[in-house]
C-alpha positions in Angstrom: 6.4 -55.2 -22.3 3.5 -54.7 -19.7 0.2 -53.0 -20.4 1.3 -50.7 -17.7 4.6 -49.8 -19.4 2.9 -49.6 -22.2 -0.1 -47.3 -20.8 2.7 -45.0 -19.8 4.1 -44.5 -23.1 1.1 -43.5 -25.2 0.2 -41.0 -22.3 3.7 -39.7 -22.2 3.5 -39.5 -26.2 0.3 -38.1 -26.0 1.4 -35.4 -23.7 4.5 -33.9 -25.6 2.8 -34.4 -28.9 -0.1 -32.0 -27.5 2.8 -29.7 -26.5 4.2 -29.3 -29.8 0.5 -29.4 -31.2 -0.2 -26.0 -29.7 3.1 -24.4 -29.9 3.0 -21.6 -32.6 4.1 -21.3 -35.9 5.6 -18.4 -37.7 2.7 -17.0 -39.4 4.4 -15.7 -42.6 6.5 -18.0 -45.6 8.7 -15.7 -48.1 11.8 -16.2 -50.1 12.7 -13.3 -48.7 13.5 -12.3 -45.2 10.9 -10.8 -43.3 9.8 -9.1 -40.7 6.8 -7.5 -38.4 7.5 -3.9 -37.0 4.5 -3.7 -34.9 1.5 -4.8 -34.0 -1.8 -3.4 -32.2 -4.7 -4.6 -31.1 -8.3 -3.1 -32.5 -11.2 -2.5 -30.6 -13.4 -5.8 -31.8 -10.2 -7.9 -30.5 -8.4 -8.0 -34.1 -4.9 -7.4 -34.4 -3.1 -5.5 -37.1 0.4 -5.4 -38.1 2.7 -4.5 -40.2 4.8 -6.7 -42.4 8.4 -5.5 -44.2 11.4 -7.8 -45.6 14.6 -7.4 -44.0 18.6 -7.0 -44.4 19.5 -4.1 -47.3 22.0 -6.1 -49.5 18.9 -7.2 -51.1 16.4 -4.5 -51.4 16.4 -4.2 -54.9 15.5 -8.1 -55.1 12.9 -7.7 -53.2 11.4 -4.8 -54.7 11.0 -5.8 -57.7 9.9 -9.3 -56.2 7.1 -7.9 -54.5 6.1 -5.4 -57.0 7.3 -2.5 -54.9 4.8 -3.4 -52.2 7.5 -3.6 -48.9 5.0 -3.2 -46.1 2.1 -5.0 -45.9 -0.9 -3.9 -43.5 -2.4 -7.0 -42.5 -5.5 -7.3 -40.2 -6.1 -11.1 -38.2 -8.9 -12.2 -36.1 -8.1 -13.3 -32.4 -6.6 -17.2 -34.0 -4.7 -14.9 -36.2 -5.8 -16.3 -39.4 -5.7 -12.9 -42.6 -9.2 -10.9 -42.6 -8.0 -8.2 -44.4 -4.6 -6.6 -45.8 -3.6 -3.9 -48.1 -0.2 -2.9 -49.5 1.7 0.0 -49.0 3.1 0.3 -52.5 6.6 2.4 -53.2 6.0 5.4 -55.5 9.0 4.5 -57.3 11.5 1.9 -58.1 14.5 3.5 -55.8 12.3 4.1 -52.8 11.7 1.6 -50.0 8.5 2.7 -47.7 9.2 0.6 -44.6 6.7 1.0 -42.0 7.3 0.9 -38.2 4.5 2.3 -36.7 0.6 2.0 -36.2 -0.9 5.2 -35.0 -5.0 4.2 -34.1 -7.7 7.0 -34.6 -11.3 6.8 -34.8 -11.7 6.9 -38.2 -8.9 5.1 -39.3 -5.2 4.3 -39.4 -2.2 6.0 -39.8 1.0 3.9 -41.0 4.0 5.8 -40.1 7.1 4.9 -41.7 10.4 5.5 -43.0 11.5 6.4 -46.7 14.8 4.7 -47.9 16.5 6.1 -51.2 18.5 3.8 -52.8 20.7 6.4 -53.7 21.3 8.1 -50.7 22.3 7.7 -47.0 19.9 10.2 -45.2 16.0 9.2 -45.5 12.6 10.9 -45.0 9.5 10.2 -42.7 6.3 9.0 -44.1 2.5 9.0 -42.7 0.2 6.8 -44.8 -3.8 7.0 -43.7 -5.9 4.3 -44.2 -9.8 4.4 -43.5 -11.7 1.5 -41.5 -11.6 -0.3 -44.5 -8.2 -0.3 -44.9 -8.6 2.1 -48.1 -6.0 4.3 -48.6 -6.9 8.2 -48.0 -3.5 10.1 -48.2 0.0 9.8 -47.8 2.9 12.3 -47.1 6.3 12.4 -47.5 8.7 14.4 -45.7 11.3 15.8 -43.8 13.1 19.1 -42.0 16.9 18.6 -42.4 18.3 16.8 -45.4 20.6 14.9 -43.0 18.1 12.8 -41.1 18.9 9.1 -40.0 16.1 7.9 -38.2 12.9 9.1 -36.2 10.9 6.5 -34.0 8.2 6.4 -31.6 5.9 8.6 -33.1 2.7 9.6 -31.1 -0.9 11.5 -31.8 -0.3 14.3 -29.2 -3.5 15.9 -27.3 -3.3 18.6 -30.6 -4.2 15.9 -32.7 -0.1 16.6 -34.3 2.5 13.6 -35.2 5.3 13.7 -32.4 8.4 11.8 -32.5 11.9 11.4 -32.2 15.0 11.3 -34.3 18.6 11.6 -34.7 20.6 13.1 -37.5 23.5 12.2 -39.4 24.3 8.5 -38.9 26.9 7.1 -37.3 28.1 7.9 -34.7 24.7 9.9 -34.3 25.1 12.7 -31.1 22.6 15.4 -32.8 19.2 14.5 -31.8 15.5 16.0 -32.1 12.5 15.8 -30.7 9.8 17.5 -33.2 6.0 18.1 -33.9 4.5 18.0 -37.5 1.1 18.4 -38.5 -0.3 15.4 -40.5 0.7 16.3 -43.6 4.1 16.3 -42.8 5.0 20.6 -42.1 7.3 21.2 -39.2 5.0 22.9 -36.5 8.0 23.0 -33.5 11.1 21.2 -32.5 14.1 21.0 -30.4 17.5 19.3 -30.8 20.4 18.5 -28.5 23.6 17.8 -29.2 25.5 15.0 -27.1 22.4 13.3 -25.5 19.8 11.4 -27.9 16.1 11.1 -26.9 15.2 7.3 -26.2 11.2 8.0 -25.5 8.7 10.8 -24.4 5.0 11.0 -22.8 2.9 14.0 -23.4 1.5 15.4 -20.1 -1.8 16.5 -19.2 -1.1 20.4 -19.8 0.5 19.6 -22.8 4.6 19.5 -22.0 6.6 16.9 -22.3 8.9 14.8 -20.3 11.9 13.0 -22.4 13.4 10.1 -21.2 17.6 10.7 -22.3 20.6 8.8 -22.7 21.9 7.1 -19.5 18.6 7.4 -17.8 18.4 11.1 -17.6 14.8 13.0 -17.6 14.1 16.5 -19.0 11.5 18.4 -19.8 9.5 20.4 -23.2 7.8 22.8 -22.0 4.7 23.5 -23.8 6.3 26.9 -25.6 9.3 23.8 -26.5 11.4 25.3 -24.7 14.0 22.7 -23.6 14.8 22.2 -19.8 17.6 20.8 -18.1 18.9 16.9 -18.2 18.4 15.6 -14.7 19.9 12.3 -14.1 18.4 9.8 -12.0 20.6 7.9 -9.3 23.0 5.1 -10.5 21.0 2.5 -11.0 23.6 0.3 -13.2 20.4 -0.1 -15.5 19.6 0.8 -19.1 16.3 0.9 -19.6 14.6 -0.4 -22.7 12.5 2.5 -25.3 9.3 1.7 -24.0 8.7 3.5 -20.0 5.3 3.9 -19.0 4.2 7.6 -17.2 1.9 6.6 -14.2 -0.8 9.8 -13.5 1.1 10.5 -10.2 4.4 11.2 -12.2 6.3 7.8 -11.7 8.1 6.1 -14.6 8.3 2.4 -14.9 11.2 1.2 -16.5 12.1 -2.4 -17.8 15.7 -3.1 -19.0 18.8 -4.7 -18.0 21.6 -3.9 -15.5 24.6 -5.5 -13.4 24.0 -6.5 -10.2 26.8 -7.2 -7.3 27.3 -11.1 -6.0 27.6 -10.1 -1.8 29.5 -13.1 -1.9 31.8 -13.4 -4.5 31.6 -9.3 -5.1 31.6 -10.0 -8.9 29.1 -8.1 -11.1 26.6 -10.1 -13.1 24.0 -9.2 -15.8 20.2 -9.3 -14.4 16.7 -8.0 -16.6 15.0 -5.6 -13.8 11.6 -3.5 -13.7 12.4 -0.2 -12.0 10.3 2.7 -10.8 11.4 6.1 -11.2 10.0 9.1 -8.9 9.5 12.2 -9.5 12.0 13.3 -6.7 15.0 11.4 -9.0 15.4 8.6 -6.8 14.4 5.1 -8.0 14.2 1.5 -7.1 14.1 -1.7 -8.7 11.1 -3.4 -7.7 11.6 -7.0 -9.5 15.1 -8.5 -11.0 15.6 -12.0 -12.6 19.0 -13.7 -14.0 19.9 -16.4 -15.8 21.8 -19.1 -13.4 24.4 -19.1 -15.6 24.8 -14.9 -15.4 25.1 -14.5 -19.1 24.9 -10.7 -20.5 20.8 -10.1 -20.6 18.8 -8.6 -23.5 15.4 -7.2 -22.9 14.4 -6.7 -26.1 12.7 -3.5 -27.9 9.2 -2.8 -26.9 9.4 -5.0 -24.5 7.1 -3.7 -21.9 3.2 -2.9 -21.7 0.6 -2.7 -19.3 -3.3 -1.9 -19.1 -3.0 -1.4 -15.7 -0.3 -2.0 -12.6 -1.6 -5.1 -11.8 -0.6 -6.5 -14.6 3.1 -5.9 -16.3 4.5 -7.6 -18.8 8.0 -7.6 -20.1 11.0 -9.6 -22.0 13.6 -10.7 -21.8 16.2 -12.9 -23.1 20.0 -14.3 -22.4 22.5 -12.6 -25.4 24.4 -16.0 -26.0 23.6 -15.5 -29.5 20.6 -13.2 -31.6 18.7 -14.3 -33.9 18.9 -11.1 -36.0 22.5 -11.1 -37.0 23.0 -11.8 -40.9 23.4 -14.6 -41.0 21.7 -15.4 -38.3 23.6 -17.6 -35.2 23.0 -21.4 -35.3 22.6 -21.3 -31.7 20.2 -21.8 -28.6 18.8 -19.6 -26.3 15.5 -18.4 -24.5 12.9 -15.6 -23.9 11.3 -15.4 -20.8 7.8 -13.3 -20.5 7.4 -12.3 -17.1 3.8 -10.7 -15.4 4.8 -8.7 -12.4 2.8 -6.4 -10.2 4.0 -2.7 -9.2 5.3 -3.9 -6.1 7.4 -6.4 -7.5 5.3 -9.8 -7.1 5.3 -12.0 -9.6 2.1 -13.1 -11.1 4.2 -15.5 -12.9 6.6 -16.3 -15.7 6.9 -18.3 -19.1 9.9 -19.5 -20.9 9.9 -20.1 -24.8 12.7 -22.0 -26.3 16.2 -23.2 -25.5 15.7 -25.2 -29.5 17.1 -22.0 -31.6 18.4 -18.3 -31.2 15.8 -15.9 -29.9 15.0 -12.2 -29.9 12.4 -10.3 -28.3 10.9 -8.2 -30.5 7.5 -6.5 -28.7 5.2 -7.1 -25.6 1.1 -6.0 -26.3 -0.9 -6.0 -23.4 -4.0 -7.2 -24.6 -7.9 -6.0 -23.8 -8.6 -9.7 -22.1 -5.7 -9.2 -19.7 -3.3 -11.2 -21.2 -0.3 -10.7 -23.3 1.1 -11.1 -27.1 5.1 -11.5 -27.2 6.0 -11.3 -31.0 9.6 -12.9 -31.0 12.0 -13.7 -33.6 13.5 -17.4 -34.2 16.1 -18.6 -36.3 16.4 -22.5 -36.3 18.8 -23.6 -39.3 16.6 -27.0 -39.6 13.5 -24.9 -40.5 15.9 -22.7 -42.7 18.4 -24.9 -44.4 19.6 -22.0 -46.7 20.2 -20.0 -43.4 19.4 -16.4 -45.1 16.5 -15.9 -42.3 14.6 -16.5 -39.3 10.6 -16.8 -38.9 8.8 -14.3 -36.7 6.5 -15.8 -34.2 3.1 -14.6 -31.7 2.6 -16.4 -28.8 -0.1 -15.5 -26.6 -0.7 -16.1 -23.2 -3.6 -15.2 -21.5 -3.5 -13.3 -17.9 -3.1 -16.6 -16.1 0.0 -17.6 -18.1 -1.8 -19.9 -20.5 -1.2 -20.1 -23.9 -3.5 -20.6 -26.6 -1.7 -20.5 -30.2 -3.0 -20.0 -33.6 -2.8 -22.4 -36.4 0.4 -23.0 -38.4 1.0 -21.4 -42.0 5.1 -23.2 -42.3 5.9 -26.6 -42.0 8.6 -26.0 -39.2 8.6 -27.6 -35.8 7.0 -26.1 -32.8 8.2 -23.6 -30.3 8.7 -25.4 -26.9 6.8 -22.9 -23.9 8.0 -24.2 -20.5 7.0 -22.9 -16.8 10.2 -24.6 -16.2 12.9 -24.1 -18.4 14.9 -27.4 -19.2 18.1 -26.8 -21.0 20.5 -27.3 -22.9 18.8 -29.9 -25.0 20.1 -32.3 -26.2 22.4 -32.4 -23.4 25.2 -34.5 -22.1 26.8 -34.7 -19.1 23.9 -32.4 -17.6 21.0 -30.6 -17.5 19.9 -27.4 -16.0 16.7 -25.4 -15.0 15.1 -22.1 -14.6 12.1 -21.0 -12.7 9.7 -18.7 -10.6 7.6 -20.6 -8.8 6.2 -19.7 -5.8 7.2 -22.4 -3.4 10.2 -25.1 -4.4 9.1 -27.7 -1.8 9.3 -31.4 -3.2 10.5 -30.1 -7.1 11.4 -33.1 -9.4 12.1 -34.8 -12.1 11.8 -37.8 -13.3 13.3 -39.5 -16.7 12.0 -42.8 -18.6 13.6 -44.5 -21.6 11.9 -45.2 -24.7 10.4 -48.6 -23.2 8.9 -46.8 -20.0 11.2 -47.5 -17.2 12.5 -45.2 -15.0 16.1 -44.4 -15.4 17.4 -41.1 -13.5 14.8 -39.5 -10.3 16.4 -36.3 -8.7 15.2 -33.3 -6.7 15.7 -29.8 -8.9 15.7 -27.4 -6.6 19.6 -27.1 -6.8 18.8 -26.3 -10.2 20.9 -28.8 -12.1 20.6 -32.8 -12.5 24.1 -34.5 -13.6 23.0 -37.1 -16.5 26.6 -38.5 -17.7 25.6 -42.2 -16.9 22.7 -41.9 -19.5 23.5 -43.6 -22.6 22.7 -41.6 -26.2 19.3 -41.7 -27.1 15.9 -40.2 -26.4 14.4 -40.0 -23.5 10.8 -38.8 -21.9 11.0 -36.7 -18.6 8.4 -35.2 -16.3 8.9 -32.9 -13.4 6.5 -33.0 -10.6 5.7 -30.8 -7.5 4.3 -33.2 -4.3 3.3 -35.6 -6.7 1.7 -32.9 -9.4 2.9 -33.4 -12.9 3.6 -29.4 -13.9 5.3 -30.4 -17.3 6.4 -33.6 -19.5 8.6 -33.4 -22.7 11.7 -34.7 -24.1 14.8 -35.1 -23.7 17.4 -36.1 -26.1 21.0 -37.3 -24.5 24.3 -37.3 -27.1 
């Protein structure tokens, strides 16, 4: 073999292997399955989340596994390795305290939460505080109907009261509330609906409310809580996600997913979209991406934030298979992280995976400008007894760079693309996804394991047929007018 051959290798080697060097690992390693609810971002550029187990068929293992402690506070430095952590321990052995929510004050932290009996189907809202040094000061227990099912995005409003959301009477839930307690848990004012159930709110400057509904529908609290009427915005064909942001001259951005019309074809496909929403109740999407393969699209939970316009981030993923189902699917798909301006520009776009079943979980905009996306994976190598998943952070500053923390489990690393390769291993072919500004002179190139080059061809068609390839495992690089922009591997069955 020639030194030049051989030259090539250890720098092809040397580039995937510093791939998978950074990619990040899942951060926590229990028996049980596990799971992160939220996660914030402190003032000295810490993060704190919150840490539960997962799936009810075993809550009473994991109780008394964990000594009644289900949610763990934990409080990481910016390369995410523990400074601090404190557990939110049940008050008794029938009770599960699962915490969703971080509510930041001044002095302090309040964990909001949901009660679960083990003996009954309804549950209660808890608010935990914690001071700076993550010492417990109080905690409260409570609820105003005895048939509650769930309450979510909770809020500090400008009265310094807990505001949330919440629906009654499981499934299928139509009686739903919006409702203001003080911090101690009493019932200050509410109002509930029947037929249409809250999805998110903003507090306004003059202290109303405007309440995002079912099917995209907007209506106002006044601030007496007196509930106005449901005003629906045009037909969009989109369903927004549970995180909209209120801009100060009344528009709503929206991320979610919708079905968009082929002109050609005149068949309707799934697309992820960022919409705006005016105040007038017309609206626009202002940024739409699909899969080429026009799966249905996911795009996640929280899976939007911003610090400012200039700068917004959300998720997405394809719904060929979610990692959250119990048992989780052996499958493979992808998140993509997107940074998009207000008027629809891309700043430009990531793609994690296509080596296990993803789901997106949350998007944090972050103080330096860039952006956390806390996803979870299930891979049935890294979990042979296939009762769980791992939960992963992967940041990426504002330019689209990542930088990832250290590993805690001994599981192979995410892959984080600008181009998206998939599927692999592959076949008879491979495909690609991108956002790139310009296509001109896109390629890839593939080498066998001794160095030579077996397969050259142009990707701006988007797929590469790679049937005469024998088995085996192969290096590839894709290059722009003779740029490398990524090298990894591909394996051919």
């Amino acid at each position: 073999m020639s030194t030049r051959l051989i030259l090539f290798i250890i720098c092809m080697l040397i580039s995937v292997q510093s791939i998978y060097a950074q990619n990040f690992q899942p951060l926590e390693a229990t028996q049980f399955p596990d799971f992160v609810q939220d996660i914030v971002e402190l003032d000295n550029g810490h993060f704190m989340y919150l840490h539960t187990y997962y799936f009810p068929d075993r809550y009473v293992d994991v109780l008394d596994s964990v000594d009644y402690n289900y949610t763990t506070v934990k409080v990481v430095d910016e390369n995410f390795e523990l400074v601090d952590s404190y557990d939110i321990q049940s008050n008794s052995d029938e009770e599960i305290l699962m915490g969703y929510n971080i509510l930041l004050q001044d002095d302090g932290y309040l964990i909001y939460g949901i009660s679960i009996s083990l003996n009954s189907f309804f549950r209660k809202m808890f608010l935990v505080k914690l001071n700076l040094n993550l010492e417990e000061v109080s905690r409260h227990i409570f609820s105003h109907r005895d048939d509650l099912f769930f309450a979510q995005t909770p809020m500090i409003n400008l009265e310094g009261n807990l505001v949330l959301n919440g629906i009654y009477g499981g499934f299928p839930a139509t009686e739903g509330f919006v409702g203001e307690f003080t911090l101690e848990g009493e019932l200050l004012n509410i109002v509930e609906f029947f037929t249409q159930t809250p999805n998110n709110f903003v507090q306004l400057p003059d202290s109303s409310y405007l309440m995002q509904g079912a099917a995209s529908t907007i209506v106002s609290i006044s601030t007496d809580w007196t509930l106005g009427e449901f005003i629906p915005h045009i037909d969009l064909k989109f369903t927004p996600n549970d995180a909209p942001k209120l801009l100060a001259d009344g528009r709503w951005i929206f991320s979610g997913r919708g079905r968009t019309l082929d002109p050609v074809t005149m068949e309707e496909y799934s697309t992820s979209k960022l919409a705006i929403f005016y105040p007038d109740n017309t609206a626009e999407v202002v940024y739409e991406v699909a899969h080429p393969d026009r799966p249905g699209m996911f795009h996640g939970g929280l899976a939007m934030d911003m610090i400012d316009t200039s700068c917004i981030y959300f998720s997405n993923s394809y719904v060929g298979c979610i990692s959250l189902f119990y048992p989780p699917d052996s499958c493979l798909n992808f998140l993509s992280i997107h940074n998009v301006q207000l008027n629809g520009q891309e700043n430009w776009t990531q793609y994690v995976g296509f080596d296990a079943a993803y789901y997106p979980l949350k998007v944090l905009a972050t103080q330096d400008g860039g952006v956390i996306l806390l996803a979870h994976r299930f891979n049935e190598a890294d979990n042979p007894d296939g009762r769980e998943g791992d939960m992963y952070f992967i940041k990426f500053d504002k330019e689209g760079n990542y930088n990832l923390p250290v590993n805690t489990e001994n599981t192979q690393g995410i892959v984080i693309q600008k181009i998206l390769l998939y599927p692999n291993p592959a076949s008879d072919y491979i495909r690609y996804q991108y956002n790139l500004p310009s296509v001109q002179g896109l390629q890839i190139q593939i080498y066998d394991a001794a160095g030579r080059l077996v397969l050259e061809d142009s990707i701006v068609d988007k797929e590469t047929q790679i049937d005469m390839l024998s088995a085996g495992s192969y290096f590839y690089q894709i290059q722009q007018e003779g740029e490398v922009l990524q090298n990894g591997k591909l394996q051919v069955y």
